[in-house]
C-alpha positions, 0 to 999 in steps of 0.5 A: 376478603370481602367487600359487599356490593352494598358497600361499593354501591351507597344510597347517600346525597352529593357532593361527595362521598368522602367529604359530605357522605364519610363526615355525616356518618362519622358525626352519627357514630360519634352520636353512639359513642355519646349514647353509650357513654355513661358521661353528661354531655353539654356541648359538641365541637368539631375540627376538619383536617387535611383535605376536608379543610382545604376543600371542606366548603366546597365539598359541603362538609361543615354543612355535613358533619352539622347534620351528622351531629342533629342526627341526619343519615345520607341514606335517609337524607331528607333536603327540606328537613335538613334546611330547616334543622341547619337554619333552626341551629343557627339561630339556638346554637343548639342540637338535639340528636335523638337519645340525647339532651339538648347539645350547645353548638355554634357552627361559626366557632364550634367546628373549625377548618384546621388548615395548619394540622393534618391527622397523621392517618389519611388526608381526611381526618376529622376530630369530633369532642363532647364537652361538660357543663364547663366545656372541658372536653371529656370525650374525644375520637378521630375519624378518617373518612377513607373514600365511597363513604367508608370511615374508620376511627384512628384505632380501627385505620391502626389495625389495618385494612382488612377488617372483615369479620364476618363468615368466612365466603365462598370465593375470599379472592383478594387479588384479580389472579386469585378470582380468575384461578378460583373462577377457573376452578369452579366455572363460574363467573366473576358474577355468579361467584360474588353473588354466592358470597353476597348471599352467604352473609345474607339471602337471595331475596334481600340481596335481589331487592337491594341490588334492584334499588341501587339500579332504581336510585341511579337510574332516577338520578340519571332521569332527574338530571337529564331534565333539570337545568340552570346554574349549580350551587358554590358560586363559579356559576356552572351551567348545567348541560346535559338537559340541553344536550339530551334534547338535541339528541333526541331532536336528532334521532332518526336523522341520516346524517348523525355521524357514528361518534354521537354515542359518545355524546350519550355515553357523556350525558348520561354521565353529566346528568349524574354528576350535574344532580351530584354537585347540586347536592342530590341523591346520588350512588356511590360508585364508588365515590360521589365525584365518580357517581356518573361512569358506572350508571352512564355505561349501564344506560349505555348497554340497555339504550344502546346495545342490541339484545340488552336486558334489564335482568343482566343489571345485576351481574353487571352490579356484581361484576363491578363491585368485585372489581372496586372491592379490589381496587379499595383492598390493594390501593384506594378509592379516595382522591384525598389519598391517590388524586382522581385516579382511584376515583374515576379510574375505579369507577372506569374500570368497574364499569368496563368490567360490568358491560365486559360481562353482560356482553358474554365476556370470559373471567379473563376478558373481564378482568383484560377490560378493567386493566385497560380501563384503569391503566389509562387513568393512572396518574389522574389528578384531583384538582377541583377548582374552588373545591366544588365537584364540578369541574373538571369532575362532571366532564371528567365523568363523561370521558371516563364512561366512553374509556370504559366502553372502549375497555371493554370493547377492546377486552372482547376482541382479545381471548383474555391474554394480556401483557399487564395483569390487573393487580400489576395495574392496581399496585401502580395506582397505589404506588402513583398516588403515594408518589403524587404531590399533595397538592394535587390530591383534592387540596385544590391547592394545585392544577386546574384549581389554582390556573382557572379564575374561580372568582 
């Protein structure tokens, strides 16, 4: 199995990964599809199921799949082209995606919220139709938009999970026992194995220029947030917090009286910066979602801030660490909310992370993998109710406590020698069974807990 950083770790733009993030690159896919058909196309339209229904407004995703379709990419978005491409197709009920002709599309009657049909497989399913001159639909595919940004059609979700066809890697662990027998075996680490598996597909100098970029795009996304305030878009007027919160800490370095737990209000803005830039549509990393975007940088931060004898040149381990651990995680469960509430989101996120500073920090294959259990274990059950459907609360916070587990995991990790009572996969396997048994409503429907208990209007 093999699972590249570059997939765990997307450049994309907020809400989510899943629901702004999946639709925006369905839709462009669905362009391809038209390209290479030998049909004349008229007109698009569009249908959300399941969970990109239900909190589809909140999460932005008409907004998305709109901009799919004009020919828009996450990891080129460009805000001010798109608002000017979205009001320009209000007004002429028309795209014009590149390498093909002018398209009619109503966003009001074109691209309906089906809130009565779900797709049978995955929460957030997606149908995309071209129409002819008399608006018959002559081509049709189903996309499932499966977490991080991930999207697969109907036939690919049909043949299974494990889609990797490129070369065979060094190191094809695709489960935590089989990294740590082949890190025993080799003596390497869980780093320095997955760095040869990345450069087997690819090389060195690419890989080192891509891994450094991830870092950049998150650590500006932190910087962006921890100096921005105001009332962040969707209408339950959340203030943003973590500028006013960063001031005050830094007003307060150097005081004799800080009590020790003030880390952990780094640990959280860091997070919060994050997380506040998501929901205000920014761009962000997925890590390994959207709504999980702020553990991961929050905890890197945490380390080069924090730490004593930290370095920027250990980042990469860090990336690669983590993305081994996410790369399991999505193998054997899932990263979507939509599919196993906010424990394969933030509980990914959580674990990834504590495993990352595990071992930057000297740690062992066995205290690595000792510090992602810990750090999932205690997510396990974590459900996905994000009032009005908006990203905001309780996943902005959310992120924050997240980060301070995942410090704590792997702090706790490094105290230990590795031996453990729960192996990772164990903890994993009850992540996928948990989110198979979780009601549906309380897997990002905004259909049940905080969202239908807190007044959003």
């Amino acid at each position: 199995m093999f699972l590249s950083v570059f997939d765990i770790f997307k450049v994309g733009v907020g809400p989510s990964s899943s629901h702004t993030m999946g639709p925006m690159v369905a839709a462009a896919r669905f362009l391809d599809l038209m390209r290479a058909s030998p049909f004349e196309f008229h007109g698009l339209k569009g249908s959300l199921h399941g969970s990109l229904a239900f909190t589809g407004v909140g999460h932005a995703t008409d907004r998305a799949t709109i901009l799919g379709l004009a020919g828009f990419l996450p990891d080129s978005y460009d805000h001010d082209k798109a608002e000017a491409a979205l009001a320009a197709i209000v007004e002429t009920h028309t795209v014009s995606p590149e390498g093909l002709p002018e398209l009619h599309f109503d966003p009001k009657t074109d691209l309906i919220f089906d809130y009565d049909n779900t797709l049978p497989g995955h929460a957030n399913g997606m149908a995309l139709m071209a129409t002819d001159a008399q608006g018959d639909v002559i081509l049709r595919q189903v996309y499932y938009s499966i977490g991080g940004g991930f999207v697969l059609t109907e036939e690919e979700l049909a043949e299974g999970k494990a889609t990797d066809e490129g070369d065979p890697v060094p190191y094809p662990f695709k489960s935590a026992a089989e990294m740590l027998e082949m890190a025993g075996e080799s003596g390497k680490s869980i780093a320095e194995m997955k760095r040869e598996n990345e450069i087997s597909r690819g090389c060195a100098v690419s890989f080192a220029k891509g891994s450094a970029r991830i870092w950049e795009v998150m650590n500006g996304c932190i910087e962006r947030g921890l100096v921005t305030d105001g009332i962040l878009p969707g209408g339950l007027s959340v203030r943003r917090r973590a500028k006013g919160i960063h001031d005050a800490l830094q007003a307060e370095r150097g005081m004799n009286l800080n009590a020790p737990h003030t880390i952990n209000d780094w640990m959280s803005v860091y997070a919060m910066a994050v997380n506040e830039e998501n929901a205000a549509g920014g761009q962000v990393v997925t890590a390994p979602t959207n709504g999980a975007a702020g553990t991961l940088p929050a905890v890197i931060r945490y380390y080069l801030d924090h730490v004593p004898g930290a370095s920027e040149s250990h980042i990469e381990d860090f990336l690669l660490t983590a993305a081994a651990i996410g790369g399991l995680v999505k193998f054997n469960a899932s990263i979507s909310g939509a599919e196993a509430g906010c424990q394969a989101e933030v509980g990914s996120a959580a674990a990834m992370a504590a495993a990352g500073l595990c071992a930057v920090m000297g740690g062992t294959p066995q205290q690595v993998e000792n510090a992602a259990e810990i750090a999932l274990e205690h997510h396990l059950g974590m459900t996905c109710d994000p009032v009005k459907g908006l990203v905001q609360v309780p996943c902005i916070e959310r992120n924050g406590l997240a980060a301070i587990k995942a410090v704590s995991a792997a702090s706790l990790a490094l105290r230990g020698d590795g031996q453990h009572f729960v192996p990772l996969d164990a903890c994993i396997e009850t992540m996928r069974q948990t989110g198979h048994d979780m009601h549906e409503k309380y897997k990002e429907t905004s259909l049940g807990g905080l969202a239908v208990n807190v007044p959003n209007c």
